[in-house]
C-alpha positions in Angstrom: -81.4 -58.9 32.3 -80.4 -61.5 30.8 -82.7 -65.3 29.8 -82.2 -68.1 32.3 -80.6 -69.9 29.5 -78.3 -67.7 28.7 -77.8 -68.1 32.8 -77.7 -71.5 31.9 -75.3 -71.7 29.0 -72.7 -69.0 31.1 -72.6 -71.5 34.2 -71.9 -74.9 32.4 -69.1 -72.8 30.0 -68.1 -71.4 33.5 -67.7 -75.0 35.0 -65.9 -76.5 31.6 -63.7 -73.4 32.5 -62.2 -75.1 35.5 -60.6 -77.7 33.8 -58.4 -75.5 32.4 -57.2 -74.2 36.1 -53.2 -74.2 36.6 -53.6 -74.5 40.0 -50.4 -76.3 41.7 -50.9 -74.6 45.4 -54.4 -74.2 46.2 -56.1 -77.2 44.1 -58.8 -74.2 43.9 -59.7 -74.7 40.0 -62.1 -71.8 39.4 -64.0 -70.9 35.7 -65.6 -67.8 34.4 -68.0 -67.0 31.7 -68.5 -63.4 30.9 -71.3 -62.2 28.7 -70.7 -58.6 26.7 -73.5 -55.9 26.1 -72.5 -57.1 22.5 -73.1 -61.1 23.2 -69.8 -62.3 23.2 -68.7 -64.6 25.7 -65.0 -64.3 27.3 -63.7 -67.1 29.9 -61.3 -67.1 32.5 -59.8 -69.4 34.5 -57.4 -69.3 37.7 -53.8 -69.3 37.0 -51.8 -69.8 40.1 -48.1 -68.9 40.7 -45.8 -69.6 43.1 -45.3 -66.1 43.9 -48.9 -65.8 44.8 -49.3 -62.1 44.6 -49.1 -62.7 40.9 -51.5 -64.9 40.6 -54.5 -64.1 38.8 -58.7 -64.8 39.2 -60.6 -66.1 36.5 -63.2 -63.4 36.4 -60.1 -61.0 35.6 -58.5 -63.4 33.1 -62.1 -63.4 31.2 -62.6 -59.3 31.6 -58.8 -58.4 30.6 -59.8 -61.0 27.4 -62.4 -59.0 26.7 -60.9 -55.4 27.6 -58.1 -56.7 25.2 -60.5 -57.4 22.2 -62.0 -53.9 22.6 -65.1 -55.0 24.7 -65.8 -52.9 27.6 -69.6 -53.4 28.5 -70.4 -56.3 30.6 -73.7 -58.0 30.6 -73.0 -61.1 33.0 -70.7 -63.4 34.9 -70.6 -66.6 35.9 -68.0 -67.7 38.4 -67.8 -71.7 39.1 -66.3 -73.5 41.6 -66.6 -76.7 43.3 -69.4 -76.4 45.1 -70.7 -73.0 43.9 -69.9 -70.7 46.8 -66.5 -69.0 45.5 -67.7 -65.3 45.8 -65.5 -63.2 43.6 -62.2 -61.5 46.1 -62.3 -58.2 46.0 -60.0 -57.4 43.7 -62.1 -59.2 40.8 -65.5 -56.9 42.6 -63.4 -53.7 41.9 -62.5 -54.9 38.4 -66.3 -55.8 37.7 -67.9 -52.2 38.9 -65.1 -50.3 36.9 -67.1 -51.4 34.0 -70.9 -51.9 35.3 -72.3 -51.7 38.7 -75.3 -53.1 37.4 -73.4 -56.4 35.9 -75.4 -59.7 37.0 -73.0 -62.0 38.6 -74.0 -65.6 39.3 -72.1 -68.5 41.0 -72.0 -72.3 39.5 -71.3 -75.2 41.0 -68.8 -77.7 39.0 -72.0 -78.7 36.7 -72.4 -75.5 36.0 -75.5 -75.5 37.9 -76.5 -71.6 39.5 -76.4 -71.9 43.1 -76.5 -67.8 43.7 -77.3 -64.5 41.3 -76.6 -61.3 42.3 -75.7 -57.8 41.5 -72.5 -56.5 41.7 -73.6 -53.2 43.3 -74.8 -55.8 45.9 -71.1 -57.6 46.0 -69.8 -54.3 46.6 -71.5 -51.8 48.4 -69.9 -48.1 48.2 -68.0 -49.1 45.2 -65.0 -46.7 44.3 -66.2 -45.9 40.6 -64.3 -44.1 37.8 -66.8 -41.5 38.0 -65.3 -40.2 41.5 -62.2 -39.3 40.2 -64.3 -36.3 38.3 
């Protein structure tokens, strides 16, 4: 578990995260903070494209960071969005419990502000682990 400022410092980093949208098509500018088991942080942001399927979330952006720097244990997540209700699709939820089902994920308004904090487990109920393909 993780302090409530550390909560604190993910969401405003989260919401500074936004700014850095490329988001042409939806005007959805999304930011994430992800905290490591280490205590690195990784961000994200929404890239759009105008073949959509390619687009990507910014909780994957900030994971595939961190996957690509040789992190693989997730502490925490903070997703922000304009008024702090953009729950994580369920492509980013599938993402998140490959790696934890026990990973805290909160949502942050745009001043960063924690307006929800949850488990992923809780997100995604049933989740089709790794572990099921033993």
């Amino acid at each position: 578990m993780i302090s409530n400022e550390q909560k604190q410092e993910l969401g405003k980093i989260a919401a500074e995260m936004r700014n850095l949208s490329y988001i042409p098509y939806s005007h959805y500018a999304v930011g994430a903070a992800l905290l490591t088991k280490s205590g690195k942080i990784f961000t994200g942001c929404n890239i759009e494209n105008a073949a959509f399927p390619v687009t990507i979330c910014a909780e994957r952006t900030a994971i595939f960071k961190a996957i690509s720097e040789g992190e693989k244990e997730f502490e925490a997540i903070a997703i922000a969005t304009e008024d702090g209700q953009g729950y994580p699709c369920g492509s980013c939820r599938q993402v998140m419990v490959e790696f934890s089902l026990d990973m805290e994920v909160m949502l942050a308004d745009a001043e960063g502000k924690i307006t929800a904090d949850l488990n992923i487990s809780e997100l995604l109920p049933g989740a089709f682990t790794p572990d099921k393909l033993h």
